[in-house]
C-alpha positions in Angstrom: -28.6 -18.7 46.0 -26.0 -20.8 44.9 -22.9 -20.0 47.0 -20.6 -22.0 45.4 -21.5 -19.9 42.2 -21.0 -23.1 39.9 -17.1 -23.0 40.4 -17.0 -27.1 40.6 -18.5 -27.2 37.1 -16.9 -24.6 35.6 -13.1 -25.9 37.2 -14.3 -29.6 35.6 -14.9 -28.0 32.3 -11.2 -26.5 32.0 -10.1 -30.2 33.0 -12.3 -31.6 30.2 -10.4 -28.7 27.6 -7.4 -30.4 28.6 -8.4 -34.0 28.3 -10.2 -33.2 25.0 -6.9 -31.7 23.8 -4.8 -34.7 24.9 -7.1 -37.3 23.6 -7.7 -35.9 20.3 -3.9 -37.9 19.7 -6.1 -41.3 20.0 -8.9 -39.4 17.3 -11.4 -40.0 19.8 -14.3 -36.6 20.3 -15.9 -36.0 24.0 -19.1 -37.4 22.0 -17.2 -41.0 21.3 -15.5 -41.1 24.3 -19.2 -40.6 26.3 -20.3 -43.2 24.4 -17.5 -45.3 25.2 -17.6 -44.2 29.2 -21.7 -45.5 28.6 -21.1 -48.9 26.6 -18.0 -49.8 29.6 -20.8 -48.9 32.3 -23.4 -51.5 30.4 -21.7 -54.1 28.4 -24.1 -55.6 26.5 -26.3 -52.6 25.7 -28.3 -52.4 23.1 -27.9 -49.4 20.6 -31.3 -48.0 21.4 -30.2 -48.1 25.2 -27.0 -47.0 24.8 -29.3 -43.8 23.1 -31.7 -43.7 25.7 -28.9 -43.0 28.2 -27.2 -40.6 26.0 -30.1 -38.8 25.1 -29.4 -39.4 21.3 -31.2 -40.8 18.5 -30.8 -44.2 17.0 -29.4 -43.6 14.3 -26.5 -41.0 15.7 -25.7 -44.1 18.0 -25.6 -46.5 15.1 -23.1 -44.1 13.4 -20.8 -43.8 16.7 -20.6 -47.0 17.1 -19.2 -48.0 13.3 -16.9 -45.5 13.7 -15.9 -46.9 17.2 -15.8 -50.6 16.2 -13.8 -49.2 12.9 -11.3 -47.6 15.3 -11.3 -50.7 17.6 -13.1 -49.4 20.6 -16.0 -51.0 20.4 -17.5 -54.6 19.3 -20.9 -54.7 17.8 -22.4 -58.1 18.5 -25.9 -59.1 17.1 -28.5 -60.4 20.0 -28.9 -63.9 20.6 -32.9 -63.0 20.6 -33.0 -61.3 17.7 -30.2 -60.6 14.9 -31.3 -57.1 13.8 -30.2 -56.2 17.5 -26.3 -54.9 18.0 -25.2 -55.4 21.2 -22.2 -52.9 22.4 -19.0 -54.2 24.1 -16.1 -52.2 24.9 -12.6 -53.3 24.0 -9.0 -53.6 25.6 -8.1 -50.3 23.9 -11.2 -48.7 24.8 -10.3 -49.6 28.7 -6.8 -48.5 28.2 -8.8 -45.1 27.3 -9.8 -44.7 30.7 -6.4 -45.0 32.1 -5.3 -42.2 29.7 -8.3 -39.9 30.5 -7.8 -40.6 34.5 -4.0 -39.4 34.1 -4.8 -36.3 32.5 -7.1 -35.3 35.0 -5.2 -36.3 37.4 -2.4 -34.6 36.6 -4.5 -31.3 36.2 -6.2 -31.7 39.5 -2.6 -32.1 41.3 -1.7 -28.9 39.8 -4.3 -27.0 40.6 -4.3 -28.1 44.1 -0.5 -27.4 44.6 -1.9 -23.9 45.1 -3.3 -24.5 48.3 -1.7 -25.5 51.4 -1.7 -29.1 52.6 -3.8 -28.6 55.3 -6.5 -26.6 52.7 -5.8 -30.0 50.5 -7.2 -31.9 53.0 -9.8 -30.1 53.9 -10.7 -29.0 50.4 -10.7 -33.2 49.5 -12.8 -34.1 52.7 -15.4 -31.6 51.8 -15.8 -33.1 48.4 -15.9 -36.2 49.1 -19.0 -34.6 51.4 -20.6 -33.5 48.5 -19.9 -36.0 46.3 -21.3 -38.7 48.4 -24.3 -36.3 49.0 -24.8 -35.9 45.0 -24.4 -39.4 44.4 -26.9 -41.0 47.0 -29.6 -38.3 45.3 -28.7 -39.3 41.8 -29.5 -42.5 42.9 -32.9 -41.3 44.4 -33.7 -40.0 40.8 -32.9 -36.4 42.1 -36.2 -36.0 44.8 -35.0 -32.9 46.5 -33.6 -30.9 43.1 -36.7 -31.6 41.1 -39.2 -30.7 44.1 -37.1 -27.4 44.2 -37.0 -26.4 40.4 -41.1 -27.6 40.9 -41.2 -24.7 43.0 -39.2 -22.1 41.2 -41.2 -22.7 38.3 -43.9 -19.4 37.9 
């Protein structure tokens, strides 16, 4: 049973309604700024990878990123190796974008902590950092232990 009864995610999705809200001001969507998040994380990407780690099509990528280059977030380059290729750079202003997104959040998580008391902080931020470190080193594993277990829940 899951004891934490998915309060981490659902406490991360009432941050995201506040960053979405904040950063509709730049007219950037959750969906472009993913894309953006993907492209700073593998300058140089191809389109089709970009998709491939987004989980969309093509085409929806090609679209994202004309609107993103239009906007001046993003530089589409064609490949050395072959011209039909567009490779994905992120600009200034889309790294500026990060900075923006990390103070909202920021300033939401600070809020929300100001509730407890600072020795609940602390502990609250050390356990995390537990977990998060715990997630992280099995995301990097390709998720062994959770796909064995939802192997075994299946009927």
């Amino acid at each position: 049973m899951d004891a934490s009864r998915r309060q981490i995610t659902k406490i991360a999705r009432e941050a995201g309604k506040l960053t979405v809200r904040m950063m509709k001001e730049t007219g950037i969507g959750s969906g472009e700024f993913d894309l953006i998040h993907a492209v700073r994380h593998h300058p140089g990407a191809t389109q089709k990878e970009i998709g491939e780690l987004l989980n969309m099509d093509k085409g929806a990528v090609a679209r994202r990123a004309a609107s993103l280059e239009s906007k001046g977030y993003l530089l589409r380059r064609p490949s050395p190796a072959d011209g039909r290729i567009r490779l994905l750079y992120a600009t200034q202003q889309a790294e500026s974008l990060k900075k923006s997104k990390t103070v909202i959040e920021s300033a939401f998580y600070e809020w929300l902590l100001e509730g407890l008391a600072p020795d609940e902080q602390e502990t609250f931020a050390a356990l995390l950092e537990t977990l998060y470190h715990r997630s992280k080193q099995e995301s990097r594993a390709g998720f062994p232990h959770v796909l064995a277990r939802l192997e075994e829940a299946e009927p």
